[in-house]
KETORKE-480858 format. One record per residue (C-alpha): residue number from 1; x, y, z. Coordinates in nm, 2 decimals. Example, Ala and Ser with C-alpha at 12.3 -4.5 7.8 and 13.67 -1.06 7.14 Angstrom:
REM KETORKE-480858
@i: 1	x: 1.23	y: -0.45	z: 0.78 $
@i: 2	x: 1.37	y: -0.11	z: 0.71 $
//
This chain:
REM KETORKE-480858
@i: 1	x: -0.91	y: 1.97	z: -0.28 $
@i: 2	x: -0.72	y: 2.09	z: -0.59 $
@i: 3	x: -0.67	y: 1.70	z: -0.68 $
@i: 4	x: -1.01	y: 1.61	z: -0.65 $
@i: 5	x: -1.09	y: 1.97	z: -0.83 $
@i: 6	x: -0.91	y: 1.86	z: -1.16 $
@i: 7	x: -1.06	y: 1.54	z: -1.12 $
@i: 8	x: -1.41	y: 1.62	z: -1.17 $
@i: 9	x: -1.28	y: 1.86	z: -1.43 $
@i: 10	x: -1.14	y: 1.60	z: -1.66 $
@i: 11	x: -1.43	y: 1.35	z: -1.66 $
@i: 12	x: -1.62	y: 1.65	z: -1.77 $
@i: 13	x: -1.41	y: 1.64	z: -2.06 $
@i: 14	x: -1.58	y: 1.29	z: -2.14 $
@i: 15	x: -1.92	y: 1.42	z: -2.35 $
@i: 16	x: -2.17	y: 1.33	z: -2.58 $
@i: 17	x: -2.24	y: 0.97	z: -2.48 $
@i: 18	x: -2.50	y: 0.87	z: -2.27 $
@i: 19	x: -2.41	y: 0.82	z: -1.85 $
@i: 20	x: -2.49	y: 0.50	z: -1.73 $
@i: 21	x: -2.60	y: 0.53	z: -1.36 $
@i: 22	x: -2.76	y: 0.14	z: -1.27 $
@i: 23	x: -2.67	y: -0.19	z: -1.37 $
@i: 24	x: -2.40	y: -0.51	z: -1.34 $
@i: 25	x: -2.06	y: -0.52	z: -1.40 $
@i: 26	x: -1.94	y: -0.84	z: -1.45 $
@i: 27	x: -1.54	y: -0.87	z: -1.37 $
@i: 28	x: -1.26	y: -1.14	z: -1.43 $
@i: 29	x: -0.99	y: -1.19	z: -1.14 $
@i: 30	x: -0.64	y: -1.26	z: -1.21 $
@i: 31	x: -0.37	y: -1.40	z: -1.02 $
@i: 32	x: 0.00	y: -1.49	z: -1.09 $
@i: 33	x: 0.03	y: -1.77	z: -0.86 $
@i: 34	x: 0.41	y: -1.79	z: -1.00 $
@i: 35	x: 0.50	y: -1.46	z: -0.86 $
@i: 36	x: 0.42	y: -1.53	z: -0.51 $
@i: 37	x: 0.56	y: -1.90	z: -0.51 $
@i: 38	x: 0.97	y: -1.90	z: -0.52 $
@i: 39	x: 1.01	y: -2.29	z: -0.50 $
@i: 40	x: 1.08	y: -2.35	z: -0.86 $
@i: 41	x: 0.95	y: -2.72	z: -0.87 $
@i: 42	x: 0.65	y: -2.62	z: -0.71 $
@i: 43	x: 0.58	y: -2.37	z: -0.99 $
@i: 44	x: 0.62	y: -2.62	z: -1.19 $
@i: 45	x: 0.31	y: -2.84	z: -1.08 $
@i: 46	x: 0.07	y: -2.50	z: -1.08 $
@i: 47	x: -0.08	y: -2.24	z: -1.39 $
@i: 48	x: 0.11	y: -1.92	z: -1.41 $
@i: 49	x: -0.26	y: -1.72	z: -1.37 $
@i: 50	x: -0.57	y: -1.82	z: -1.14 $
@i: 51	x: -0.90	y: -1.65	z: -1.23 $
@i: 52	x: -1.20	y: -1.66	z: -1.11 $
@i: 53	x: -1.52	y: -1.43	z: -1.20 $
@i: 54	x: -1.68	y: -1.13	z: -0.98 $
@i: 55	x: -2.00	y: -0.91	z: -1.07 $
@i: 56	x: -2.05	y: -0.55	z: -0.91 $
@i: 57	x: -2.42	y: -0.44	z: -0.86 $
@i: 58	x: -2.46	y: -0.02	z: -0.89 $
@i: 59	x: -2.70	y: 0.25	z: -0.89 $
@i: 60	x: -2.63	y: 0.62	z: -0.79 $
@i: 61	x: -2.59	y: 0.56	z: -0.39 $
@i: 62	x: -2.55	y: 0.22	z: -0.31 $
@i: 63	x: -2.31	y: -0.11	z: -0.50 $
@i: 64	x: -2.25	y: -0.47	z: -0.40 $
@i: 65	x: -1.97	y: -0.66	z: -0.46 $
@i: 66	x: -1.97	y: -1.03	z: -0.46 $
@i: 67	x: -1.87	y: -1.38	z: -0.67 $
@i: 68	x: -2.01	y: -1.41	z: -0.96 $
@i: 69	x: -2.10	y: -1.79	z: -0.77 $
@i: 70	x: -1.98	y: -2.03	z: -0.55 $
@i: 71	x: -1.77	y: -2.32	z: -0.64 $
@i: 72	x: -1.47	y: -2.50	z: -0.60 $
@i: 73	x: -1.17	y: -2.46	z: -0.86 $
@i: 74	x: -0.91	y: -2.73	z: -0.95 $
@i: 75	x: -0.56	y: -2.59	z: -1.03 $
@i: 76	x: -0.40	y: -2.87	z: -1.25 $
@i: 77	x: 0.01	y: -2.88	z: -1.38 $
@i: 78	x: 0.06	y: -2.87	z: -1.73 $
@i: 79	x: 0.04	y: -3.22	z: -1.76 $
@i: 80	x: -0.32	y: -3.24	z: -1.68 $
@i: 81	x: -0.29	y: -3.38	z: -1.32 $
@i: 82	x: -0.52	y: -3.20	z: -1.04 $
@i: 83	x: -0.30	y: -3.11	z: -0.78 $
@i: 84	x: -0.49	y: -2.91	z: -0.54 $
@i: 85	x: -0.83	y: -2.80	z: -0.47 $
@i: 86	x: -0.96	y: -2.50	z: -0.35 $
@i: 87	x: -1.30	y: -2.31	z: -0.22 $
@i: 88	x: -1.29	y: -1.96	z: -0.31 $
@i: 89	x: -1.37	y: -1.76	z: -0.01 $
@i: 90	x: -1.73	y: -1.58	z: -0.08 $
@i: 91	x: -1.63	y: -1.20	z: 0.02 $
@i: 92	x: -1.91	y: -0.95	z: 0.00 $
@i: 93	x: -1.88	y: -0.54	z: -0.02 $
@i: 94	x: -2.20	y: -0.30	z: 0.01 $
@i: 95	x: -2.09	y: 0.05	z: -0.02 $
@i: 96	x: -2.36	y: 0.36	z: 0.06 $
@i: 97	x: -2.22	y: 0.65	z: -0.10 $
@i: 98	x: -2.42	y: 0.94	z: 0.00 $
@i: 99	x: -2.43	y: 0.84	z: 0.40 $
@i: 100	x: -2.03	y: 0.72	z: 0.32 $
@i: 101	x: -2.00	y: 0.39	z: 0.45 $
@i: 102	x: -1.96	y: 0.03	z: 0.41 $
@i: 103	x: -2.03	y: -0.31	z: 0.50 $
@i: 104	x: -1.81	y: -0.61	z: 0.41 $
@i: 105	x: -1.83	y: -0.98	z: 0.48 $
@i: 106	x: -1.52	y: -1.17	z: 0.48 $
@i: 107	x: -1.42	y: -1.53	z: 0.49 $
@i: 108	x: -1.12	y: -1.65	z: 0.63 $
@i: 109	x: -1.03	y: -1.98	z: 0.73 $
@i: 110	x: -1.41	y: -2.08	z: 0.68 $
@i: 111	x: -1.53	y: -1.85	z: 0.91 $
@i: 112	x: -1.76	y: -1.53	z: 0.84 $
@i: 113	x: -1.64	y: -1.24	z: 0.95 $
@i: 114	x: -1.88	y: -0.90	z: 0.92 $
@i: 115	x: -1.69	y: -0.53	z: 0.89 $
@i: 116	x: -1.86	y: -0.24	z: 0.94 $
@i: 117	x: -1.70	y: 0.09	z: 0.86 $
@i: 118	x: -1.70	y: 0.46	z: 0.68 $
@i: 119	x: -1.56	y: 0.45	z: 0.28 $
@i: 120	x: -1.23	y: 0.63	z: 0.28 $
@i: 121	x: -1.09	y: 0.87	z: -0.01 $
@i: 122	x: -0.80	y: 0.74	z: -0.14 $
@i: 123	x: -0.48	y: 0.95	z: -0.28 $
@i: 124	x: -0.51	y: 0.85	z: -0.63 $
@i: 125	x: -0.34	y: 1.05	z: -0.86 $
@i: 126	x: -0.48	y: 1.07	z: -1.22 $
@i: 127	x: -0.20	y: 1.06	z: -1.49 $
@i: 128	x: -0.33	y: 1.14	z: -1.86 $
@i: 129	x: -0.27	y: 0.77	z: -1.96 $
@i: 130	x: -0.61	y: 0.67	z: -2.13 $
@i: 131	x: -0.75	y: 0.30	z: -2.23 $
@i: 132	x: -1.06	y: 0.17	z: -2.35 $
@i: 133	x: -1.19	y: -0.10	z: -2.11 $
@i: 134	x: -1.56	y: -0.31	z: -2.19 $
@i: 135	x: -1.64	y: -0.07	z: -2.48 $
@i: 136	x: -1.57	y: 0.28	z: -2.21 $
@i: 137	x: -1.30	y: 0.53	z: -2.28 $
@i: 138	x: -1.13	y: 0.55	z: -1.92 $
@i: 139	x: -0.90	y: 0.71	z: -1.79 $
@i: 140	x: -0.58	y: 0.61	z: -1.54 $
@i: 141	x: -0.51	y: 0.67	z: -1.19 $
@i: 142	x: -0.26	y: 0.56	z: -0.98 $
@i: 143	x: -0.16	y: 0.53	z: -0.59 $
@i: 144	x: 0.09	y: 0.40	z: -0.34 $
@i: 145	x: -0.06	y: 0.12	z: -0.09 $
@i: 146	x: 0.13	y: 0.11	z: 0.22 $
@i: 147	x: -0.11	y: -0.01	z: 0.48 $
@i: 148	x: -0.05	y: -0.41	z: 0.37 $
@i: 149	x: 0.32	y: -0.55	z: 0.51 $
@i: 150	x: 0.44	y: -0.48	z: 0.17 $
@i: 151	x: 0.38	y: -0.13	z: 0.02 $
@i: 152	x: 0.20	y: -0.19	z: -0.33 $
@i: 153	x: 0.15	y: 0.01	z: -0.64 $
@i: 154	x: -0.20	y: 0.02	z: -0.78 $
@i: 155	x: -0.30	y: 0.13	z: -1.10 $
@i: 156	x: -0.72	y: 0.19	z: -1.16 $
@i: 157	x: -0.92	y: 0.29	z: -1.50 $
@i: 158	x: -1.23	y: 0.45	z: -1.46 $
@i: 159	x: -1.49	y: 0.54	z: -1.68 $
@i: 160	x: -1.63	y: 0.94	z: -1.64 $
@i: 161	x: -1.95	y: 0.77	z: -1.83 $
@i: 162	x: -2.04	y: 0.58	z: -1.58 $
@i: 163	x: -2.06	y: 0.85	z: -1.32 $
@i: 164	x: -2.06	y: 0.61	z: -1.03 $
@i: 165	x: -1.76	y: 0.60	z: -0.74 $
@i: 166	x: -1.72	y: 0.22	z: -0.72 $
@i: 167	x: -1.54	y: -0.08	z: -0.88 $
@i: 168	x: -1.39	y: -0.38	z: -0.77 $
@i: 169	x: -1.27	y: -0.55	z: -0.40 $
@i: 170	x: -1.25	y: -0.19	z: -0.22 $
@i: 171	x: -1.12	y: 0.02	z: -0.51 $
@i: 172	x: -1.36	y: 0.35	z: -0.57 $
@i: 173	x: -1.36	y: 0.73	z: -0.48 $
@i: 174	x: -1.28	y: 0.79	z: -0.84 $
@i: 175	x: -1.53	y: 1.09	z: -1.06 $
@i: 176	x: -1.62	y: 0.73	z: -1.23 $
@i: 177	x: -1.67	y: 0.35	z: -1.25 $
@i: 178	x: -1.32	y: 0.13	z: -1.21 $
@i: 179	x: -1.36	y: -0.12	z: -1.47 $
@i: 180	x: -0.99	y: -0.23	z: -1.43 $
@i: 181	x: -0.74	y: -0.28	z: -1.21 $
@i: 182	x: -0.36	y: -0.37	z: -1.22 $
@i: 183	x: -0.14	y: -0.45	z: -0.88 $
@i: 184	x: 0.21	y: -0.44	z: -0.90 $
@i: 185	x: 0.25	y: -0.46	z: -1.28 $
@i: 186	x: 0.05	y: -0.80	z: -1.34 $
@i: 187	x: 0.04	y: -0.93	z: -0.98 $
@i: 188	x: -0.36	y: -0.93	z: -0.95 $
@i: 189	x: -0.60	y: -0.77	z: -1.24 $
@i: 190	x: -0.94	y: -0.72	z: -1.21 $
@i: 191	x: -1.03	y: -0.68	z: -1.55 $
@i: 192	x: -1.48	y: -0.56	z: -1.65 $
@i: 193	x: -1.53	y: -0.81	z: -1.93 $
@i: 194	x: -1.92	y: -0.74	z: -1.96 $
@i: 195	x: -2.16	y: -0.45	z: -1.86 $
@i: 196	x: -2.53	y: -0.45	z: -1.83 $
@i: 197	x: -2.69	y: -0.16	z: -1.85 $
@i: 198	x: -3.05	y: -0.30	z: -1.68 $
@i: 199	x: -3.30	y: -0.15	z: -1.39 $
@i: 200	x: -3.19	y: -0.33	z: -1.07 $
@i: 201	x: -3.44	y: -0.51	z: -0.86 $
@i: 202	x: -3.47	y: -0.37	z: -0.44 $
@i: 203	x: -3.30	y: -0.76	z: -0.33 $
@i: 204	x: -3.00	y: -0.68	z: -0.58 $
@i: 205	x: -2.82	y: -0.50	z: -0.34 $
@i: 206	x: -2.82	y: -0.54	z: 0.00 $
@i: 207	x: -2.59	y: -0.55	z: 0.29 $
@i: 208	x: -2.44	y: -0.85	z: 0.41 $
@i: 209	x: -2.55	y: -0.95	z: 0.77 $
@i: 210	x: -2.42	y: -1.30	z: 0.82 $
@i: 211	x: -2.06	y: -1.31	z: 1.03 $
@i: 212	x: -1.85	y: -1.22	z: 1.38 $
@i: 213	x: -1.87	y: -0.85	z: 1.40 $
@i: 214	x: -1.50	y: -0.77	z: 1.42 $
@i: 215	x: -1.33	y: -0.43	z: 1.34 $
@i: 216	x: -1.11	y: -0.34	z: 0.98 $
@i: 217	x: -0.83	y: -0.37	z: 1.25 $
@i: 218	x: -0.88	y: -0.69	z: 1.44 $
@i: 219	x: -0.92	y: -0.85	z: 1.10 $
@i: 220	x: -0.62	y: -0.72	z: 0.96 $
@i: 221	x: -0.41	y: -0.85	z: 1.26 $
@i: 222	x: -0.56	y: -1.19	z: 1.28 $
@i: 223	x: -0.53	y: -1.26	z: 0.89 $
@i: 224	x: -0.13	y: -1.11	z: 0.94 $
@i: 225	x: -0.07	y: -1.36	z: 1.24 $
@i: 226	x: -0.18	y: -1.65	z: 1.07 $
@i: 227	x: 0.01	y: -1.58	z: 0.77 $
@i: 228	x: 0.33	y: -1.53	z: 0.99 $
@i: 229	x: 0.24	y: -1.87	z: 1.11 $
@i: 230	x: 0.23	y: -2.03	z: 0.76 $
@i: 231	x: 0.57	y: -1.86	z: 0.67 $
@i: 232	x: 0.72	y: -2.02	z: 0.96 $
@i: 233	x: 0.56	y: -2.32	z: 0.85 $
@i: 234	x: 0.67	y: -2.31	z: 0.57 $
@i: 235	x: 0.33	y: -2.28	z: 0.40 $
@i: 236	x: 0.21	y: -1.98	z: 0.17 $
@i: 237	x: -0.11	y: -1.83	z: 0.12 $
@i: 238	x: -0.19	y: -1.80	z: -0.26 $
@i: 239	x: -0.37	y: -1.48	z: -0.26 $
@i: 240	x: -0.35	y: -1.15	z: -0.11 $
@i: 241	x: -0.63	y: -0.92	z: -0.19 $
//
């Protein structure tokens, strides 16, 4: 209670500019595929960084999270020659604030798989780091992720002038908007590179209905099995949200 106390206390220290409750962020995804590829000659053949865009849709009690579209995405060597191609799986997040909880569609392996569950408050920590992210003075927060195989440390920015608890993937529960992200030092950034402050239309958010109804659990454990079974393998999924 005292953390979240000094919480709301310092966005309150963020005046004089005008809070943005409703609109679209519009996000830019980065991945360092060479950090989670430890053949050398196959880095070799791929881009350091992977990126693809994501837009978050916000008003007071509801967001959705989603693609910015659908497309495939050839990763090319530096000589120019394609050497894979991808579909980037279309993940989906509605979050309802005031009546706390969520609704996400996942795609794994081509299939659509529908979570339903209540939003969570996460331990974040707020240091008194600042940085100005898409034109908003934000402040930093950090936390220690140890429900994934491999404890992560997450670093958010969020913006007291945009007084809403969301951001991107999952991240929120934050006195403010999280226009960036930073996993493990550079691992994967989500990054706000453009906000629109506009009146959102009733179909602009809504939650996703389409997919297996499956628990956060039984999702968890089947995307874990099958990424045991690539490892033994001796194939490796590229990205780990």
């Amino acid at each position: 209670m005292k953390e979240m106390l000094l919480l709301f206390v310092l966005a309150l220290a963020y005046t004089g500019v005008e809070k943005l409750e409703q609109g679209v962020i519009q996000y830019e995804q980065k991945v360092n595929l060479h950090r989670r590829i430890p053949d050398p000659a196959m880095k070799e053949r791929l881009p350091e960084f992977q990126t693809m865009q994501t837009q978050l849709f916000f008003n007071p009690e509801e967001s959705f999270y989603k693609p910015l579209e659908e497309e495939e995405e050839d990763l090319e060597s530096a000589g120019g020659g394609v050497v894979m191609r991808f579909r980037r799986p279309m993940n989906e997040i509605y979050r309802h604030f005031k009546e706390g909880r969520k609704v996400e569609q996942r795609e794994f392996q081509g299939k659509k798989y529908l979570i339903e569950g209540q939003l969570k408050q996460l331990p974040w920590k707020v240091t008194g780091e600042q940085e100005k992210v898409a034109g908003y003075h934000c402040m930093k927060a950090v936390l220690k992720d140890t429900l994934m195989e491999q404890p992560r440390t997450i670093a958010a920015w969020f913006a007291p002038d945009i007084p809403v608890p969301a951001g991107p993937e999952h991240f929120g529960s934050l006195p403010g908007m999280i226009l960036k992200v930073d996993i493990n030092d550079g691992d994967l950034i989500y990054t706000a590179v453009k906000i629109d402050a506009k009146k959102l239309q009733d179909t602009d958010i809504e939650a996703p209905s389409k997919g297996k109804k499956v628990t956060e659990a039984e999702f968890q454990k089947m995307v874990m099995e099958e990424m045991k079974k690539m490892g033994a393998q001796g194939g490796r999924m590229i990205i780990r949200q």
